[in-house]
GUKEPA-88991 format. One record per residue (C-alpha): x, y, z; residue in three letters; residue number from 0. Coordinates in nm, 4 decimals, always signed. Example, Ala and Ser with C-alpha at 12.3 -4.5 7.8 and 13.67 -1.06 7.14 Angstrom:
BEGIN
(rec (+1.2300,-0.4500,+0.7800),'ALA',0)
(rec (+1.3670,-0.1060,+0.7140),'SER',1)
***
This chain:
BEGIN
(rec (+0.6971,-1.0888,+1.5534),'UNK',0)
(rec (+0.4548,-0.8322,+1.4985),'UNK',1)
(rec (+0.1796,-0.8199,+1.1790),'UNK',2)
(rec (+0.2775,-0.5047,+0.9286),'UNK',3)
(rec (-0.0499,-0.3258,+0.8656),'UNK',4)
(rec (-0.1558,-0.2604,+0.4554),'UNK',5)
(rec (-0.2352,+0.0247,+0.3154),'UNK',6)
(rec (-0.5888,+0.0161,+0.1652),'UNK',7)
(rec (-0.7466,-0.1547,+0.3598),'UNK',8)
(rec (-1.1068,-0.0907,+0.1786),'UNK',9)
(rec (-1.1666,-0.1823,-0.1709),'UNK',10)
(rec (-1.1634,+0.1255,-0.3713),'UNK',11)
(rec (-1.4147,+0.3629,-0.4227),'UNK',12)
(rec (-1.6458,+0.2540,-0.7183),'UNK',13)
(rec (-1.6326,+0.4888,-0.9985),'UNK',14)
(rec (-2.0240,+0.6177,-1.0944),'UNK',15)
(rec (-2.2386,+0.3759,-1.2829),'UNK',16)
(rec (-2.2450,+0.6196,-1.5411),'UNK',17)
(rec (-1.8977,+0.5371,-1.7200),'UNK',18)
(rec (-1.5507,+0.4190,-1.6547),'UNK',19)
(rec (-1.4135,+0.1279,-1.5045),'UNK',20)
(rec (-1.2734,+0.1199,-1.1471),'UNK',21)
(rec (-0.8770,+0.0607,-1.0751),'UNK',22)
(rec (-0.9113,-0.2665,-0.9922),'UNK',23)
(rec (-1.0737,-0.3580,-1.2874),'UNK',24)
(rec (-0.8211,-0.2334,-1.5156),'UNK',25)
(rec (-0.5148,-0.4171,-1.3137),'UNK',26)
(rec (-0.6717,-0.7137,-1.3427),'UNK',27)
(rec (-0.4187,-0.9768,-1.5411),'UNK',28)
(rec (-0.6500,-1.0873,-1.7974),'UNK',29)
(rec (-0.8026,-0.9398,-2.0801),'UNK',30)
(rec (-1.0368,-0.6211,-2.1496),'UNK',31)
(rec (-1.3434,-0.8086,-2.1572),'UNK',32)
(rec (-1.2593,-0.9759,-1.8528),'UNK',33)
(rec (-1.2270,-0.6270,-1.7259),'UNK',34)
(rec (-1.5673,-0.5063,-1.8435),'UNK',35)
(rec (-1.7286,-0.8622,-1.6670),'UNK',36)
(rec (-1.5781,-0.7481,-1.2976),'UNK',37)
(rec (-1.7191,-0.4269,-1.3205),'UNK',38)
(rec (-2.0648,-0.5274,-1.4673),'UNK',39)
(rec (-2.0417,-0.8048,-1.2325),'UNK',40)
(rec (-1.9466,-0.6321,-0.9476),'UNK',41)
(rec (-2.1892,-0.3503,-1.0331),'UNK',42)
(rec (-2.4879,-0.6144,-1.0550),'UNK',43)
(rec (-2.3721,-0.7806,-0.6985),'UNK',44)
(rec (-2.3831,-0.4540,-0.5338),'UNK',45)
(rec (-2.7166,-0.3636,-0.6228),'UNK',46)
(rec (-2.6564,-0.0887,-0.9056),'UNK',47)
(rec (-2.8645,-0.3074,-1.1188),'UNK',48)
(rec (-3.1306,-0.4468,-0.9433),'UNK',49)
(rec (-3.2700,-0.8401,-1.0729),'UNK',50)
(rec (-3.4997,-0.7920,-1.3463),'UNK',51)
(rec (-3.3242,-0.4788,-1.4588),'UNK',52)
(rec (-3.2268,-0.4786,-1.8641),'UNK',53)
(rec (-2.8791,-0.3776,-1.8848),'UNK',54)
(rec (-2.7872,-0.1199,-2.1477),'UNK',55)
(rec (-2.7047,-0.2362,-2.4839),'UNK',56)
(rec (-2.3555,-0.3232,-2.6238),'UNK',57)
(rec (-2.3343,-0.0315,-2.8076),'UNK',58)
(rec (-2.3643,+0.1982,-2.4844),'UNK',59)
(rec (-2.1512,+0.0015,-2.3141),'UNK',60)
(rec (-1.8498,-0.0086,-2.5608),'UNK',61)
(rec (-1.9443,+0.3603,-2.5296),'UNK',62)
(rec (-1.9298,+0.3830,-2.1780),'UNK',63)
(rec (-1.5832,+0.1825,-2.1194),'UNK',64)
(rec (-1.4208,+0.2893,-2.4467),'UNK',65)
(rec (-1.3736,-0.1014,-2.5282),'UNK',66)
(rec (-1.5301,-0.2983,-2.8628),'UNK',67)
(rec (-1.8435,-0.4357,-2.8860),'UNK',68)
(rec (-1.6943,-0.7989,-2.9669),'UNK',69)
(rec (-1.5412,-0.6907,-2.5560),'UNK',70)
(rec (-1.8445,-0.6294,-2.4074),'UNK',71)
(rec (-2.0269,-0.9331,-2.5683),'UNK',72)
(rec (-1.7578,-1.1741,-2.4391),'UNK',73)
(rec (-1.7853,-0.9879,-2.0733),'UNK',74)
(rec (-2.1784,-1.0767,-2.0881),'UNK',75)
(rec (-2.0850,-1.4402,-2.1665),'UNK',76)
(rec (-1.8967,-1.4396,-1.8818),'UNK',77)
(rec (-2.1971,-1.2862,-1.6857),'UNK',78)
(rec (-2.4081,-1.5326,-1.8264),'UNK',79)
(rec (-2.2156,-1.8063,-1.7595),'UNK',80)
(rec (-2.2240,-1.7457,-1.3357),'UNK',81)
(rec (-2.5971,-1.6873,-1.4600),'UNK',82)
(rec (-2.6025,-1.3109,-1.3157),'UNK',83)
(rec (-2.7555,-1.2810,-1.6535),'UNK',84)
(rec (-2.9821,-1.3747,-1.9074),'UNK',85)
(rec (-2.9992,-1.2662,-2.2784),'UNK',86)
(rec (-3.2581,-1.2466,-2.5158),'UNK',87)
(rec (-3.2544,-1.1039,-2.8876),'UNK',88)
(rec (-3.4512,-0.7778,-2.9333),'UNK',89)
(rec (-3.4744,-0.7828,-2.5066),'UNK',90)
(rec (-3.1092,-0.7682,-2.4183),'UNK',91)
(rec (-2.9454,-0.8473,-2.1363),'UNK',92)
(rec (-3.1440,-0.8741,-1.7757),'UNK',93)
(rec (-3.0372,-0.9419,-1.4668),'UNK',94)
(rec (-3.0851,-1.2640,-1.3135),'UNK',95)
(rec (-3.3110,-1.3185,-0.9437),'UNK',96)
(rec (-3.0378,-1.3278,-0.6775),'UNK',97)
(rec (-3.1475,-1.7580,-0.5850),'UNK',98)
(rec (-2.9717,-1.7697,-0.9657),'UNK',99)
(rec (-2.6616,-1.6550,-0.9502),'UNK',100)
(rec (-2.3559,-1.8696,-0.8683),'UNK',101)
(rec (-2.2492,-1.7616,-0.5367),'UNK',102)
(rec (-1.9493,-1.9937,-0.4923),'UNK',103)
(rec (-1.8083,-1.8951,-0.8158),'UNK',104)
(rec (-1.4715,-1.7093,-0.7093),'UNK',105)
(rec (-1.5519,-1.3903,-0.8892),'UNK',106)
(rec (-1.9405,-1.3813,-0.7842),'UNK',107)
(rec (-1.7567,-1.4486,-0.3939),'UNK',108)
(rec (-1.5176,-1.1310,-0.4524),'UNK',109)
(rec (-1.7977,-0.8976,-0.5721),'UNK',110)
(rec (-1.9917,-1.0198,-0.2876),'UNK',111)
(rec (-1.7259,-0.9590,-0.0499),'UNK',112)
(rec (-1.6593,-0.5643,-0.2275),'UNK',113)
(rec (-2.0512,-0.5097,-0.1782),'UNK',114)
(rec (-2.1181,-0.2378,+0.0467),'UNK',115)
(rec (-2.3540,-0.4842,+0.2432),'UNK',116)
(rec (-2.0173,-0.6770,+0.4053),'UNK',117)
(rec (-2.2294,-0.7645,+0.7262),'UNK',118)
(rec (-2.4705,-1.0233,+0.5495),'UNK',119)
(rec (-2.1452,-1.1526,+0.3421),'UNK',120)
(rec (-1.9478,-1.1931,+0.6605),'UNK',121)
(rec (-2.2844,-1.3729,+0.8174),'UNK',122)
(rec (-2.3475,-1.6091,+0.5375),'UNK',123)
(rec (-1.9697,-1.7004,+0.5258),'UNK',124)
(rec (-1.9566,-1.7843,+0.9110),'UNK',125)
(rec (-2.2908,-2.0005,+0.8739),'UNK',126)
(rec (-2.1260,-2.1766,+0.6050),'UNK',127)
(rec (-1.8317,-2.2337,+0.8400),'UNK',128)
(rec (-2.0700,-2.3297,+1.1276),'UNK',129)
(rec (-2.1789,-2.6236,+0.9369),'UNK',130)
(rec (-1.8819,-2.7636,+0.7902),'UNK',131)
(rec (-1.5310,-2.7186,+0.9769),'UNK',132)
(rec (-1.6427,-2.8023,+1.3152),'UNK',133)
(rec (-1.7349,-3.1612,+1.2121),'UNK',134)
(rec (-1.4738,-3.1406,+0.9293),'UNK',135)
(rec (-1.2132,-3.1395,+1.2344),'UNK',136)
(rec (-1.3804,-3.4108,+1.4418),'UNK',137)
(rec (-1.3066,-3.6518,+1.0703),'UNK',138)
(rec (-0.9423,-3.5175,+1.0838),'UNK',139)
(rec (-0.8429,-3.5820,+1.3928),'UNK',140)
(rec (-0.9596,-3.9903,+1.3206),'UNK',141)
(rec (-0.8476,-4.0031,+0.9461),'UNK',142)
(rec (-0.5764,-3.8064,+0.9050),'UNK',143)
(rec (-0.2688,-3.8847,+0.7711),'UNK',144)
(rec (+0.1122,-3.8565,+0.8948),'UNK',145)
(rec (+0.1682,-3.6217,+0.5577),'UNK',146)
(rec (-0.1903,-3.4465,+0.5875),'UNK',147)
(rec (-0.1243,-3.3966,+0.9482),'UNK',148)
(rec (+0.1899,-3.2100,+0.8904),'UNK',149)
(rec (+0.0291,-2.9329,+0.6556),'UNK',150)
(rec (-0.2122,-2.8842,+0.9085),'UNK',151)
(rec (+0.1071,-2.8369,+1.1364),'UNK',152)
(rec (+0.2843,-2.6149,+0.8760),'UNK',153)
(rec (+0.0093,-2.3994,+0.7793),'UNK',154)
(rec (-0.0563,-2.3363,+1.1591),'UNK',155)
(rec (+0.3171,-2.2411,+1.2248),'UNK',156)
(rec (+0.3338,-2.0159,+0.9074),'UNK',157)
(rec (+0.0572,-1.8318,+1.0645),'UNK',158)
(rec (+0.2288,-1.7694,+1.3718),'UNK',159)
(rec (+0.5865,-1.6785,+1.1470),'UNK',160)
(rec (+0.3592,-1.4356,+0.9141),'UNK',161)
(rec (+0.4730,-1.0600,+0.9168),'UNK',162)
(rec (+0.2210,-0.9438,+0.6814),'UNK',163)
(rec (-0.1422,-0.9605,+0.6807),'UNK',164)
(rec (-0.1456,-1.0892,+0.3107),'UNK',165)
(rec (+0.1009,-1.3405,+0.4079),'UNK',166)
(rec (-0.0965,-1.4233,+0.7502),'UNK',167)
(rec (-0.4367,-1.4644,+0.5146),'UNK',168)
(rec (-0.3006,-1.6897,+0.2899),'UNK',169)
(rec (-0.1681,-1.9832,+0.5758),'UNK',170)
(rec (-0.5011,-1.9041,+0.7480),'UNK',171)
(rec (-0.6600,-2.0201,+0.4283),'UNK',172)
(rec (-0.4433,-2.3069,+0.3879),'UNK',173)
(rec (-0.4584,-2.4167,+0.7022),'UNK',174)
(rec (-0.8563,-2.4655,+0.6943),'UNK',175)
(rec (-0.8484,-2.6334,+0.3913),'UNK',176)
(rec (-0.5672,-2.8696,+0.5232),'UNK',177)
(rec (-0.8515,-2.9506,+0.7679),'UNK',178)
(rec (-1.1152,-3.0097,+0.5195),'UNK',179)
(rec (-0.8644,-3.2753,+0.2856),'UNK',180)
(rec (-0.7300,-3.4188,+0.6079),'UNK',181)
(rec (-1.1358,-3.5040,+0.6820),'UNK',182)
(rec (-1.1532,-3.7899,+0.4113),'UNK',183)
(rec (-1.4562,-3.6955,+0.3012),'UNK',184)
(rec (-1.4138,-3.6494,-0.0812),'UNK',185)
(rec (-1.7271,-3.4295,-0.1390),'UNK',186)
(rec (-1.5860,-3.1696,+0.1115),'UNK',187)
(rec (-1.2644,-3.1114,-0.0957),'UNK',188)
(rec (-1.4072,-2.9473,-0.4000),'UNK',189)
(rec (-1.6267,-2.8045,-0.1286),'UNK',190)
(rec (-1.3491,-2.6332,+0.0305),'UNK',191)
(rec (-1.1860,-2.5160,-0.3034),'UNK',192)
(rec (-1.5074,-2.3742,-0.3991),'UNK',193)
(rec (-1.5098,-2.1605,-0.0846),'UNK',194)
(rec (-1.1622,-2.1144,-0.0473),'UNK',195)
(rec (-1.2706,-1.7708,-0.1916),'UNK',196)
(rec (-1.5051,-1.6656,+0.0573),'UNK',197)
(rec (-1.2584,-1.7528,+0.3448),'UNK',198)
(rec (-0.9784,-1.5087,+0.1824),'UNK',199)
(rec (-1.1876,-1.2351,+0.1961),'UNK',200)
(rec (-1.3728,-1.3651,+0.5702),'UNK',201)
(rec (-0.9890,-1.4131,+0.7057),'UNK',202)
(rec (-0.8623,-1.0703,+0.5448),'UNK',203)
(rec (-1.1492,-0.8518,+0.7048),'UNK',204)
(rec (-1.1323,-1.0324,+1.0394),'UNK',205)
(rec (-0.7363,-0.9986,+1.0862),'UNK',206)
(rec (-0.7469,-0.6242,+0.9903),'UNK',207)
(rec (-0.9691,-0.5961,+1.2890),'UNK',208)
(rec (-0.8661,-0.8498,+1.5502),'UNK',209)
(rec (-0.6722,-0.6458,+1.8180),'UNK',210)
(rec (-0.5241,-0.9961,+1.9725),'UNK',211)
(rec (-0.3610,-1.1746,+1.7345),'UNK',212)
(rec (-0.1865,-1.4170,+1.9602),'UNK',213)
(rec (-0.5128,-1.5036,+2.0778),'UNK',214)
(rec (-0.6431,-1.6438,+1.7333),'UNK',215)
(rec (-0.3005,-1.7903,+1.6791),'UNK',216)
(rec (-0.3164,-1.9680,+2.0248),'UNK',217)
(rec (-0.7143,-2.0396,+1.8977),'UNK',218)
(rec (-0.5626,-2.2454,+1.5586),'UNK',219)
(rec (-0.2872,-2.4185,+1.7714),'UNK',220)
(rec (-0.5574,-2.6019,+1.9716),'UNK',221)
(rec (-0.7329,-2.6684,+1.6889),'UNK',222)
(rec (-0.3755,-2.8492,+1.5044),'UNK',223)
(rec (-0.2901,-2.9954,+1.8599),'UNK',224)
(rec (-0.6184,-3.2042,+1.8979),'UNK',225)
(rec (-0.6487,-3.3256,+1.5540),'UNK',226)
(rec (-0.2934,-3.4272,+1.6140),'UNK',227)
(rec (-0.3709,-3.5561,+1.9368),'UNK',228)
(rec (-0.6647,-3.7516,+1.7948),'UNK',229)
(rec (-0.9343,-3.5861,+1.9958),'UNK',230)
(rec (-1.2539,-3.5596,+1.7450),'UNK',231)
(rec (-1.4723,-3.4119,+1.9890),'UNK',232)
(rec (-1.2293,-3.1443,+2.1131),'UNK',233)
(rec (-1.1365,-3.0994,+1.8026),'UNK',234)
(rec (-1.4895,-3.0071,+1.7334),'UNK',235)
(rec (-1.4774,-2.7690,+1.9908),'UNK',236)
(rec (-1.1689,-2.6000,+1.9126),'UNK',237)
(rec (-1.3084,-2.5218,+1.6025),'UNK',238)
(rec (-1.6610,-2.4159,+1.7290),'UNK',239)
(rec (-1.4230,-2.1402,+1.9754),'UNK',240)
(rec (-1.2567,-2.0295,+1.6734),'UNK',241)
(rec (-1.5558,-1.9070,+1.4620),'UNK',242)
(rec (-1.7251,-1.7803,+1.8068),'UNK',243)
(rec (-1.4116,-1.5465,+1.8698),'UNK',244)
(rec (-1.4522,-1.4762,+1.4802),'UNK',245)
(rec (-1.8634,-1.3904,+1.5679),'UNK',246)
(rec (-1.6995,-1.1620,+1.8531),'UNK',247)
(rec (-1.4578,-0.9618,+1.6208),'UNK',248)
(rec (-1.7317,-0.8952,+1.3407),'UNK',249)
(rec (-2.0157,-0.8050,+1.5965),'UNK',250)
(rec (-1.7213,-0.5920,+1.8050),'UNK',251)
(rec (-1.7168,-0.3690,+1.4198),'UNK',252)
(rec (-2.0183,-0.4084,+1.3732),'UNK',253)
(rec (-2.1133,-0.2412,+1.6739),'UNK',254)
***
């Protein structure tokens, strides 16, 4: 059953620093100064505001996105709070050094991901990866558990059902987090949720561009069939062949 390909496949164009607020912003579900914090936000990731740059004033920005001031003073909160920002009275608000800011905070991961520099984003994701899943595996296939075990299973098998990409993402996602619970380890499960993030937007790039999907599909069945098996060091293995295809595919755009 073949994969349906989406239509926009890039995040939107980013509307000029000088004023408005870009599509997505304005369809997001929450409120306007939730809006104004994604586009500050994702303006800041991207490099429009450089660290140690002070952000114009709430005043100009009310003026720039037509929204209140009591708006744009909750949006910097928000900013402030994934420490992107600092504020000080009669400074204002200035952007935080990069080491700051709270990179596995889910909207910090998205404006990351929408950042023009995708290569370093994609790189620091599969390091991440490198470190954690293959040994993450190994601990599943010893610990699991009969009901942990069959997520892994289902996840794997929605995969292979999935006639979207969106749909295909999603039991992708679930099925390496199924991995990281089924480990035992409790620190890697708020781990895991914390970068579920990052792996949405790794897993939606990498799928847009993999010509073989059955080949990644028959990758992740290994991976389910020696955890089920109870092979820890294949299991390792697996894993370790699934983010080396992965380094192909993002290397194969790259280049």
């Amino acid at each position: 059953m073949g994969i349906e390909p989406e239509t926009n496949d890039e995040p939107a164009a980013s509307d000029e620093a000088a004023g408005g607020m870009s599509g997505a912003s304005r369809l997001l579900g929450g409120s306007v100064h939730a809006a104004v914090a994604n586009e500050v936000g994702l303006r800041i990731v991207r490099g429009d505001y450089p660290p140690g740059t002070i952000l114009p004033n709430e005043a100009k920005w009310s003026e720039t996105f037509n929204v209140s001031r009591s708006a744009v003073r909750e949006a910097i909160k928000i900013l402030m709070a994934k420490s992107l920002l600092s504020s000080r009275p009669k400074v204002g608000s200035r952007v935080e050094p990069r080491e700051r800011w709270n990179l596995l905070d889910r909207d910090v991961l998205a404006w990351y991901a929408a950042a023009p520099n995708r290569e370093k984003f994609l790189k620091t994701v599969q390091e991440l990866r490198y470190i954690v899943e293959p040994e993450a595996a190994a601990l599943a296939a010893t610990r699991r558990s009969a009901p942990q075990m069959a997520a892994i299973g289902q996840a794997c098998r929605d995969m292979g059902n999935a006639e979207t990409i969106v749909v295909r993402t999603q039991a992708d996602t679930r099925f390496h987090m199924a991995i990281l619970r089924a480990s035992g380890n409790e620190l890697l499960i708020p781990l895991g949720v914390l970068i579920e993030s990052a792996l949405e937007h790794l897993f939606i790039y990498v799928t847009r561009e993999v010509q073989d999907l059955q080949h990644a599909f028959h990758l992740h069945q290994n991976i389910e069939r020696q955890i089920r098996l109870k092979r820890p060091d294949a299991a390792r293995m697996a894993v370790r062949r699934l983010l080396e295809n992965t380094d192909e595919v993002i290397a194969g755009v790259r280049g």
